[in-house]
Structure formats: C-alpha cells, structure tokens
C-alpha positions as CSV (number, residue, x, y, z in Angstrom):
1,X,7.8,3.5,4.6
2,X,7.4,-0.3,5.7
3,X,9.4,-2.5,4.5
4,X,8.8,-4.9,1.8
5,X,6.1,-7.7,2.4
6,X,7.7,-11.0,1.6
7,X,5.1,-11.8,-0.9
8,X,2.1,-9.6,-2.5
9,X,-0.7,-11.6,-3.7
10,X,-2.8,-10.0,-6.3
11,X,-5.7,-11.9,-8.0
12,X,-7.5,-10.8,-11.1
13,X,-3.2,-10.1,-12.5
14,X,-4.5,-10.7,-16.3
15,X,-6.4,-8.0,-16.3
16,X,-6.0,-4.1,-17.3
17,X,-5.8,-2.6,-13.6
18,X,-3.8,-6.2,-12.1
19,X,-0.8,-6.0,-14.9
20,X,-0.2,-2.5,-14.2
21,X,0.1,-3.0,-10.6
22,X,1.7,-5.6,-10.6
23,X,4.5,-3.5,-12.8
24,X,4.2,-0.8,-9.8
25,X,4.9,-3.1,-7.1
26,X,8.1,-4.3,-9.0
27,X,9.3,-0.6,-9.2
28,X,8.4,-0.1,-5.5
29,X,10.8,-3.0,-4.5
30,X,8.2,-5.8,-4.2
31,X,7.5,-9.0,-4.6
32,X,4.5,-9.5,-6.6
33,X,2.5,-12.8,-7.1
34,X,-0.3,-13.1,-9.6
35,X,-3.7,-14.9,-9.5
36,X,-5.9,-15.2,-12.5
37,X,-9.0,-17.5,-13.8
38,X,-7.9,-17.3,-17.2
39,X,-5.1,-19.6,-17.9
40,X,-3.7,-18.4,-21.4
41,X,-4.0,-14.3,-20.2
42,X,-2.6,-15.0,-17.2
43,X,0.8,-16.7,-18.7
44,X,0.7,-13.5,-22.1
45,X,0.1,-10.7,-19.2
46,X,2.9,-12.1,-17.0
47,X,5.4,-12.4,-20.1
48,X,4.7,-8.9,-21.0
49,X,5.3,-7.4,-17.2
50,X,8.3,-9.6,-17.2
51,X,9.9,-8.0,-20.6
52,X,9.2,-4.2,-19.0
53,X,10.9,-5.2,-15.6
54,X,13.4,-8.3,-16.1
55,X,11.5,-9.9,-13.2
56,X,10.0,-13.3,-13.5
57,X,6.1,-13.0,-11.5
58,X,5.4,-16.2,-10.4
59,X,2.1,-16.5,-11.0
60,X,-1.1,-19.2,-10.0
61,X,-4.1,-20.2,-12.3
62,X,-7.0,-20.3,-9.7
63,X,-11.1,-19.6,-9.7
64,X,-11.9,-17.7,-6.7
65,X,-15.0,-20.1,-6.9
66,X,-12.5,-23.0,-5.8
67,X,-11.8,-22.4,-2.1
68,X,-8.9,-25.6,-2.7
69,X,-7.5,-23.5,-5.3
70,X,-7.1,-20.6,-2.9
71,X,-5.8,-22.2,0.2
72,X,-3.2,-24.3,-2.2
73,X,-1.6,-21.2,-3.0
74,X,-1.2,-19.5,0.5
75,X,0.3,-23.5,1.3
76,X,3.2,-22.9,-1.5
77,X,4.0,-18.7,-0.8
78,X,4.6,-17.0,2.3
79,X,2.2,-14.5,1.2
80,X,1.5,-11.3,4.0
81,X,-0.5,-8.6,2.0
82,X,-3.5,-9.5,-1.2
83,X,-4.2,-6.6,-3.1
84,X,-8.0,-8.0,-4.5
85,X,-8.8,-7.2,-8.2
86,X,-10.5,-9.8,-9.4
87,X,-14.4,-9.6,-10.6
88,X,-17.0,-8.9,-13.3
89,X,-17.0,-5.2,-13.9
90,X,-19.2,-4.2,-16.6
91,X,-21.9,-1.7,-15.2
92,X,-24.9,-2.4,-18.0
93,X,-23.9,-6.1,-17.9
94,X,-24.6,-6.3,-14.7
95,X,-28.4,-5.1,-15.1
96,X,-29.0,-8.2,-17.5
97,X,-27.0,-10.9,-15.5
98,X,-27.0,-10.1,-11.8
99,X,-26.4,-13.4,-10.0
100,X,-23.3,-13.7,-11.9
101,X,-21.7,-10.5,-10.3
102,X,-22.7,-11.3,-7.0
103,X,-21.8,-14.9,-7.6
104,X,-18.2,-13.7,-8.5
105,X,-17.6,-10.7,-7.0
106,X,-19.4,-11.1,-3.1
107,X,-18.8,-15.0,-3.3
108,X,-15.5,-15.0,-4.8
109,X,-14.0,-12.2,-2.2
110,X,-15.8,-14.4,0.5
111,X,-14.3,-17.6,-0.4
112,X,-10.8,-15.3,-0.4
113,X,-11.4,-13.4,2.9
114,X,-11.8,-17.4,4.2
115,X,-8.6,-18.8,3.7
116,X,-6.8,-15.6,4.6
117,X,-8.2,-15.4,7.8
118,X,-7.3,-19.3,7.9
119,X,-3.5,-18.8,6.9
120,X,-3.3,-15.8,9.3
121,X,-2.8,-13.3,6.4
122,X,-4.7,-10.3,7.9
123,X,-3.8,-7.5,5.5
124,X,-5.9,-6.7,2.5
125,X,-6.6,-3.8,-0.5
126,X,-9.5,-3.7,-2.0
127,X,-10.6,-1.9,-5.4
128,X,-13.6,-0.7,-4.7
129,X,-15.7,1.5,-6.8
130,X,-16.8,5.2,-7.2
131,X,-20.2,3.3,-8.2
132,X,-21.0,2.8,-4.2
133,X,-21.5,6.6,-3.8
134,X,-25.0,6.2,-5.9
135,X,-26.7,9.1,-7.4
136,X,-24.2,12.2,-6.3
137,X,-25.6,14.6,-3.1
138,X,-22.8,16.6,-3.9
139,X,-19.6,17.2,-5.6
140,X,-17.0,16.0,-5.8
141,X,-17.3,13.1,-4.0
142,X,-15.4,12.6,-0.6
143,X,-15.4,9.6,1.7
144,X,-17.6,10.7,4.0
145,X,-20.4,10.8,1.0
146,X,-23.5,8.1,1.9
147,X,-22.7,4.8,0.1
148,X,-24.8,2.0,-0.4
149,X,-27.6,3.7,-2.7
150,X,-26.1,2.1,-5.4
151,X,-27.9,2.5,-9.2
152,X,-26.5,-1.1,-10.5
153,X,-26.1,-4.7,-9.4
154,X,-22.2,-3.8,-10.2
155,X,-22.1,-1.3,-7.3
156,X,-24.2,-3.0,-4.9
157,X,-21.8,-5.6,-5.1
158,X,-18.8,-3.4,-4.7
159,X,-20.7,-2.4,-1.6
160,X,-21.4,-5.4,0.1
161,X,-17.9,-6.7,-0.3
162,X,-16.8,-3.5,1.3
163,X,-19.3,-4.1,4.4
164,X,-18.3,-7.8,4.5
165,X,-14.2,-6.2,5.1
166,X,-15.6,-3.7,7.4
167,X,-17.2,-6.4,9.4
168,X,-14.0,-8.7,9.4
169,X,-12.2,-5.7,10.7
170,X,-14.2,-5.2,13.9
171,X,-14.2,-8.6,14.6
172,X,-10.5,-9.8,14.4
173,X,-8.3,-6.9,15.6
174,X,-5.6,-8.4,14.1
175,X,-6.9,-8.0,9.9
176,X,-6.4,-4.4,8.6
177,X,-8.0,-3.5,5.2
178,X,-7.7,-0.6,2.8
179,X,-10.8,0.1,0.6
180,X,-10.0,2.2,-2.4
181,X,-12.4,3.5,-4.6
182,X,-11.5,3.9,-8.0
183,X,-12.8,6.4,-10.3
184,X,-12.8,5.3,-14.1
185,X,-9.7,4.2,-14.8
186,X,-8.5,4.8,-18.2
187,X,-5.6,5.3,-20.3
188,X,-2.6,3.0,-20.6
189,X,1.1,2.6,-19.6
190,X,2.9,5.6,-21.6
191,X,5.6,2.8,-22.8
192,X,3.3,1.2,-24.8
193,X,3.5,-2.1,-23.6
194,X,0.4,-1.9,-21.1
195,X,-3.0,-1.3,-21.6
196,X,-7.1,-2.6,-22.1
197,X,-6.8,-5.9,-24.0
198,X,-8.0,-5.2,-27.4
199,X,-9.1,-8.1,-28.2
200,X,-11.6,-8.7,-25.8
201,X,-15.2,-6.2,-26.2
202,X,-14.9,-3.2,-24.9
203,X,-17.2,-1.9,-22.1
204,X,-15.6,1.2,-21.2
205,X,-15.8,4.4,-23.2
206,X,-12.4,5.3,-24.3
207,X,-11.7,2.1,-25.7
208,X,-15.1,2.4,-27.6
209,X,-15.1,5.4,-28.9
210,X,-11.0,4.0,-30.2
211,X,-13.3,1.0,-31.9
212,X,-14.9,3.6,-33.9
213,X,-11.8,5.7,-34.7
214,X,-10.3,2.4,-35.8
215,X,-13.5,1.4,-38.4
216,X,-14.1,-1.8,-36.3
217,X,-17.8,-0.1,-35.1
218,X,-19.9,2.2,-37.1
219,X,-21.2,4.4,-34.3
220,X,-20.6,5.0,-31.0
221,X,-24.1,5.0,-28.7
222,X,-24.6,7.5,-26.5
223,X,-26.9,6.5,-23.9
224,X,-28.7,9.6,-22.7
225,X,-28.5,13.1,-24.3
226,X,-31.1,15.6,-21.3
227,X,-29.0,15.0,-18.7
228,X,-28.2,18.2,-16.9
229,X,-25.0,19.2,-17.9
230,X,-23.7,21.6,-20.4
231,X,-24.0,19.3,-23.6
232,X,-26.6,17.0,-22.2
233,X,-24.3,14.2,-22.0
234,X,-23.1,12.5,-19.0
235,X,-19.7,13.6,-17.6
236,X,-17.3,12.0,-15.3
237,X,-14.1,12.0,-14.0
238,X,-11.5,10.1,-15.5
239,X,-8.5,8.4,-13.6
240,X,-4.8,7.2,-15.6
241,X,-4.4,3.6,-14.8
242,X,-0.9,4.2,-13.8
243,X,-2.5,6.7,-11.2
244,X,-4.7,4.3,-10.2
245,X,-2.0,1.5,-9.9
246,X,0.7,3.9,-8.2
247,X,-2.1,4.9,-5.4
248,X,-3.0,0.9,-4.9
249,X,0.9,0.8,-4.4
250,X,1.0,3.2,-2.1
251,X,-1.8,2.2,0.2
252,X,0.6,-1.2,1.2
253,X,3.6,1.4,1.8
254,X,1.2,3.2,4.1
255,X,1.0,2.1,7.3
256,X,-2.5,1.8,9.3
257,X,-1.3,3.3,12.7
258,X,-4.4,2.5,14.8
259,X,-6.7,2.6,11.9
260,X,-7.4,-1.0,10.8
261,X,-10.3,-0.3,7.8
262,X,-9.3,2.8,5.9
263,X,-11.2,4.2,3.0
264,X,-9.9,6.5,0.2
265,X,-11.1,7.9,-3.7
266,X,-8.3,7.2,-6.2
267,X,-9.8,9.6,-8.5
268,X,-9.6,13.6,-10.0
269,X,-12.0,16.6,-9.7
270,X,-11.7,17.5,-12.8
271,X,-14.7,16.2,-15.2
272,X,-15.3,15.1,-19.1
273,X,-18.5,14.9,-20.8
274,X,-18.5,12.4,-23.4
275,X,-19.4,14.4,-26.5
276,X,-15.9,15.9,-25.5
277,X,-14.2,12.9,-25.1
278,X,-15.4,12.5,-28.8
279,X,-13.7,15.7,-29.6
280,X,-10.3,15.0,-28.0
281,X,-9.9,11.6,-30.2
282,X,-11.6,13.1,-33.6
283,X,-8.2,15.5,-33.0
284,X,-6.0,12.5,-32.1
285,X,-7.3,10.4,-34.7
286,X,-8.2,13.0,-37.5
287,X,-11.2,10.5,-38.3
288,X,-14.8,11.6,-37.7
289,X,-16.3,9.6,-34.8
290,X,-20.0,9.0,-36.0
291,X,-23.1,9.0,-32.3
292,X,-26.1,8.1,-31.8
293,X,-28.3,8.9,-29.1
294,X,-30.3,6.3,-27.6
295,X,-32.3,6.0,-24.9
296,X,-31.1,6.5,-21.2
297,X,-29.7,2.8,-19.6
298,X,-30.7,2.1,-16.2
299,X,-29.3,3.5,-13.3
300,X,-27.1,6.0,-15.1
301,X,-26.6,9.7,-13.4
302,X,-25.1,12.8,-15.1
303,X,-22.3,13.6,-13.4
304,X,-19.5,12.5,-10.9
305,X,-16.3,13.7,-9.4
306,X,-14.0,12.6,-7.1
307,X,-12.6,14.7,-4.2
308,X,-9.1,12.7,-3.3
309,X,-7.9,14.7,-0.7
310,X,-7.7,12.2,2.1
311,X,-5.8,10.2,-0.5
312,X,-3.1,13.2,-0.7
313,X,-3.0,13.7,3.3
314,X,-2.5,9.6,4.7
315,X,-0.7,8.1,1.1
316,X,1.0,10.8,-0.7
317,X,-1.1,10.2,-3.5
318,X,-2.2,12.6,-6.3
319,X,-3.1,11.8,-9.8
320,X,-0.1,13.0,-12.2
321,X,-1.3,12.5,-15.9
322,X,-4.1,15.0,-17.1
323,X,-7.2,13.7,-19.5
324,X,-5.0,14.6,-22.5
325,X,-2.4,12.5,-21.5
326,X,-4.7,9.4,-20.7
327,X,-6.6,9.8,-24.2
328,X,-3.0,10.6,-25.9
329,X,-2.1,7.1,-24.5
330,X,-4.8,5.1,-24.7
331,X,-4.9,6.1,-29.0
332,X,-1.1,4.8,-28.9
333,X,-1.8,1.7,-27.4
334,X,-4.8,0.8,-29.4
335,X,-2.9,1.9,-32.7
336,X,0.0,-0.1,-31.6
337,X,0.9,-2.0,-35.1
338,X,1.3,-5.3,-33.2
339,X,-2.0,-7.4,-32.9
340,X,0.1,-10.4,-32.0
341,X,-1.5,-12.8,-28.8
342,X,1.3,-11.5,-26.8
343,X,-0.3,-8.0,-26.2
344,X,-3.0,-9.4,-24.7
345,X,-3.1,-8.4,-20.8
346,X,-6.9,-9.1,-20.3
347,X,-9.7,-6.8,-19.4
348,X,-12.2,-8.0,-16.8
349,X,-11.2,-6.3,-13.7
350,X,-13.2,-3.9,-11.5
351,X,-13.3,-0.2,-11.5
C-alpha cells in the first residue's frame, strides 16, 4: 500500500457517492478535502461525515465553471491526488437539456484537468459510467467491451471526459489516471447517517419506488414493459454505495506500476429487474407499490451487467453487500424519522 497522499481533493463532496467517500478515505487513513457548488449542502454533508468520524473535512465552495475558483484552492492545500465526482447525472434529464451536461460535466472536468496539470498534481480518479458501454454486445460487461456508442447525452459525456484523461496521459508521462466505471450505485451507509438526499427529486429507482412506499407519489412509471427479459422490464445490476466508495478508495491505495491510465467496472454480475425491485420493497414496506407502464424513454436497453474481475485482480476489490442488503438499507434511511436540514448530503453526482 502507498502511503498516505498529503491531501485528497474530491469535488462534487455534497453529493450521495462524494460524502460516502469521503467517509472511506477517513477510515483508510486519509486526508480528505471537499469541493462542492452548493454552499449550504456542502457545510450539512461535511457536519454529518464529521459526527460519524470525529474528523473535521476542510472543505471549499467552488463552481468547476470558475477556473479562479479552482486554482485558489490548489494555492491554499498541498493537494497530490483528486478523486473527480462532480457533474449532472440524471440519464432522461440529459435527453431534454444536453448542453448543460456537457457544459458541466466535459467543461467543468476540463477547466479541473487545467489547473492540475498547472500546480503539477498529476494523479486523478475518475467516476465514470457503465453508460459508456452503450447497448450491451455481451454480458456482463468487462473493460475490454467497445465504449463510445453511448444511448444518452449523459454517457457521451462520461465518454469524452474519459478520452480527454486518456489523451492527457499519453502526452505528459508524468499524470496517471484511474477511470472507474460505476454500475448503479444504490443503497446507503448501514449506520444510518448516509445516504441519497431526500429532499432533493429523485432520479434513480430505488429512491422512487421509496417515494411511493412512503405516499409522497401515487405511482411509480415504468418506462418500457417488451423488453426481452423474463418480466419484460428492464434489469440491471445494482452496486452498494459503500462498495462503490470502498473500490474509489482503493484505486488511490493501488499503485500504477507502469500503467499510467487504468480502467476498471465497480459493479456486480448479478442482475434485478425492476418489477422485482418492486417486490423486494412491497416486503420491506408491507405497502402495495402501485406501476404504470408507459412508453419506452430514449436510449434505454434491457439489460446490463458488470463483469468486475480486473477490479478483484489489480485493487482487491469485490462488492460485499448483496441487493437485499442495499434495498434493506436504502428503506432505513429513507424511513429515518429525522427530516431535519442536517440529513441532507446532496444528490447530484454521477453514476
């Protein structure tokens, strides 16, 4: 194991994947520092990572948008490694506002790659996407898997920011980068005090179908019903955002050896339709969880699975927590009694 970096930047912190890594890094002995748009999340997220460790994250409100911002940050902290969060994740947003994702997520990552490379900070993560992967050739889906066919403005940009690394890589031989694709994280912290904000709108299934267990929506819509799998509804593979966060931890304790751009799938085999996601929180909840089908969205495929064995060889890395456990979770989190501001961690970072 390398030894501790002196200081991990890592930018979208507010959000539902940044808090829990940042919680991961503390455990692993390091020396987190968080980055967020979003002043009053930012200050919430940090308070409630700082009650589960006893650390104090110092933390930086900052728009990737703001190249100043940026460099003013790497002028006050030595910082040697950025694990890069931050951006618009929402796949069907991302059909109706486009210029907005690439805006924040291809411009934004460019304005950070700038001022690294200007401070001399050569060492990056990046959460990628299982969206970069397209419409499946095969299953599950390994790293060597074409990317680029992307079905949504959400994983095109995903993809060009990884091409825009790659590049980077090949020509400075001193910036190494790690690209990890993540496959739907879900879930929350089995403490209690992490999880999706619930305040914001959800995007995500799990946290919708909750919404519905919970009375706050009616129905849950069902986009698609003839796809070719055994109920007709789409099926994935779901990740436990501790998982994901312990695997982003593990990529810094990693080292390179010669390889300076590394690419791995943070993500399980095993897959979920969503008709039976309905039927694992209908038992949670012991409410009836009320579809209805509706037409196919853009750009949306039937199935997808994540073969993480490269992960397992170079980082040690194996999901732990099983789709019981994340659902089991997730329920607890958003049943918590406590609706107060404080439990707020935000909820617009990529997957």
């Amino acid at each position: 194991m390398m030894s501790s970096p002196s200081c991990v930047l890592v930018t979208g912190a507010a959000g539902y994947v940044g808090t829990h890594v940042i919680h991961e890094l503390i455990c692993a002995g390091f020396k987190p520092v968080a980055l967020d748009n979003r002043q009053e999340a930012l200050e919430e997220a940090m308070k409630r990572v700082g009650s589960m460790s006893g650390v104090e994250v110092q933390y930086f409100y900052a728009d990737l948008l703001n190249v100043g911002q940026i460099s003013s940050i790497f002028q006050q902290v030595p910082i040697s490694h950025v694990i890069h969060l931050a951006g618009l994740k929402a796949v069907r947003q991302s059909h109706g506002s486009p210029l907005s994702f690439y805006n924040v997520n291809v411009m934004g990552t460019c304005n950070l790659l700038e001022v690294m490379l200007a401070k001399g900070v050569n060492e990056i993560i990046f959460s990628s996407s299982s969206k970069v992967y397209g419409e499946p050739i095969y299953l599950p889906l390994d790293e060597r898997h074409p990317s680029g066919n992307c079905t949504n403005p959400y994983g095109r940009t995903k993809h060009m920011v990884e091409q825009m690394i790659s590049d980077i890589t090949v020509a400075n031989k001193h910036f190494k980068a790690t690209i990890l694709r993540y496959f739907n994280p879900c879930g929350a912290h089995p403490s209690g005090h992490l999880g999706e904000d619930r305040l914001e709108p959800p995007q995500n299934l799990m946290p919708l179908i909750c919404q519905v267990a919970l009375g706050n929506k009616e129905t849950l819509s069902i986009f698609g019903n003839d796809f070719d799998t055994p109920d007709g509804t789409a099926s994935k593979a779901y990740t436990h955002i501790v998982d994901i966060a312990k695997g982003t931890v593990a990529a810094i304790q990693c080292p390179h050896g010669h390889a300076q751009y590394r690419v791995y799938n943070l993500g399980s085999s095993h897959v979920c339709s969503i008709l039976e996601m309905v039927k694992i929180f209908e038992k949670l909840s012991g409410k009836k969880i009320p579809v209805e089908f509706c037409e196919r969205k853009p750009g949306e495929i039937a199935m997808c699975s994540a073969d993480s064995s490269l992960a397992k060889q170079e980082l040690g890395w194996e999901p732990m927590y099983d789709l019981q456990h994340m659902c089991e979770q997730m329920w607890r989190w958003m049943t918590c009694k406590t609706t107060d501001k404080t439990e707020n961690n935000g909820a617009n970072i990529t997957s």
